[in-house]
N, C-alpha and C positions, 0 to 999 in steps of 0.2 A: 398741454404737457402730456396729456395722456394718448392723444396722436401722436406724437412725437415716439413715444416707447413703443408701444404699436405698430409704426412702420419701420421702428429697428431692429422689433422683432420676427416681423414680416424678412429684412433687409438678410435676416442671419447674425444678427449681432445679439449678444447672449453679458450677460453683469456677469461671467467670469467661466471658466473652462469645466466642465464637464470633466468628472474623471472617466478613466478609460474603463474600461467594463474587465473586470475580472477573469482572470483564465480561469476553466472549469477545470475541477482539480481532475490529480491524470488517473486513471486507470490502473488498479495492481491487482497480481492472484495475492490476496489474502488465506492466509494457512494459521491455522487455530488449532492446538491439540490442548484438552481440557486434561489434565490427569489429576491420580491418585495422592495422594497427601509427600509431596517433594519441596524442599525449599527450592527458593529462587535458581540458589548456586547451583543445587545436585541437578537441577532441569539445564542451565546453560549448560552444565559438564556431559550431563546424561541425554540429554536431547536438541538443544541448540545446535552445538555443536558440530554433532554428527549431520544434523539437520542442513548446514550451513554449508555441510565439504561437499555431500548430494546435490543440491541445490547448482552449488557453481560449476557443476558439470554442462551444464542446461546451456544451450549456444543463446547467444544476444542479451545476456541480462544488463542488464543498463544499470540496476540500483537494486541492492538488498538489503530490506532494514529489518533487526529480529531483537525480541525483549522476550526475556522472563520474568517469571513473577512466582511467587505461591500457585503452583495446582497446575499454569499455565505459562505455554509458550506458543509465540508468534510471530510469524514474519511475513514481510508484504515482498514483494518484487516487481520490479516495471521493466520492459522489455524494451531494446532499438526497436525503432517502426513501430511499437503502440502495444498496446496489452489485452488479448481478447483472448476467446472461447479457446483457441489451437493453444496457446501459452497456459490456461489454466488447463486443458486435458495434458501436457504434455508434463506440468509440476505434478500431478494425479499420478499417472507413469510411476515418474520418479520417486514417489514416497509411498506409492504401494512396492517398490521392493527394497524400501529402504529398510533394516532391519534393525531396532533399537535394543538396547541390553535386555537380555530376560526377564531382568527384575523390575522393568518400568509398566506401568496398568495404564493402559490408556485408556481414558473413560469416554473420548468424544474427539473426531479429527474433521475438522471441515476446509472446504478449500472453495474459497469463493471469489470474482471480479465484485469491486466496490471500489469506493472514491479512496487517495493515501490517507493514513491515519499517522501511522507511524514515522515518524525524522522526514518529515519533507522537504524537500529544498527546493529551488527556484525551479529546476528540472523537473521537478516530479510534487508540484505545488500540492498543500493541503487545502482542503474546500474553508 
């Protein structure tokens, strides 16, 4: 018996299929600004927002996903043709002259490539 299993598994023959191996999740500039004490809303009205008509200037965005919260707002973006160093210097561009209301303190703005986090869908797969 145990020949038998042995040369079938020699043969290619396997007790049931292999899953396929996972897509490695895609690629987005992630943009972080930390502020001063705002509710969720006043940050979508005061900084999403704005954030978001900037943004879809940018040629080939394929996907933009943006949340607020208390203190913090975020959004990721995946670009056609793949998402790398020229796409996050050219968001950097974009939101050094984007210019937010007076009265908003921003305590921390980061813009970084990293795996999606944010509403991933089949296109733009979460890890």
């Amino acid at each position: 018996m145990q020949t038998l299993f042995a040369a079938s598994l020699l043969a290619g023959a396997t007790a049931g299929p292999f899953p396929a191996p996972a897509a490695p999740p895609a690629t987005v500039v992630a943009i972080r600004y930390e502020l001063d004490e705002l509710s969720a809303e006043r940050i979508e009205e005061l900084v999403v927002n704005p954030l978001e008509r900037s943004l879809q200037e940018l040629p080939g965005i394929k996907t933009m996903n943006t949340t607020a919260t208390h203190r913090l707002a975020e959004a990721e973006l995946a670009f056609e043709g793949g998402t790398g160093e020229a796409e996050r210097a050219a968001v950097v561009e974009k939101l050094d002259r984007l210019r937010l209301d007076a009265g908003i303190a921003v305590q921390a703005r980061s813009v970084t490539l990293r795996p999606c986090r944010l509403a991933c869908s089949a296109e733009n797969p979460s890890p």
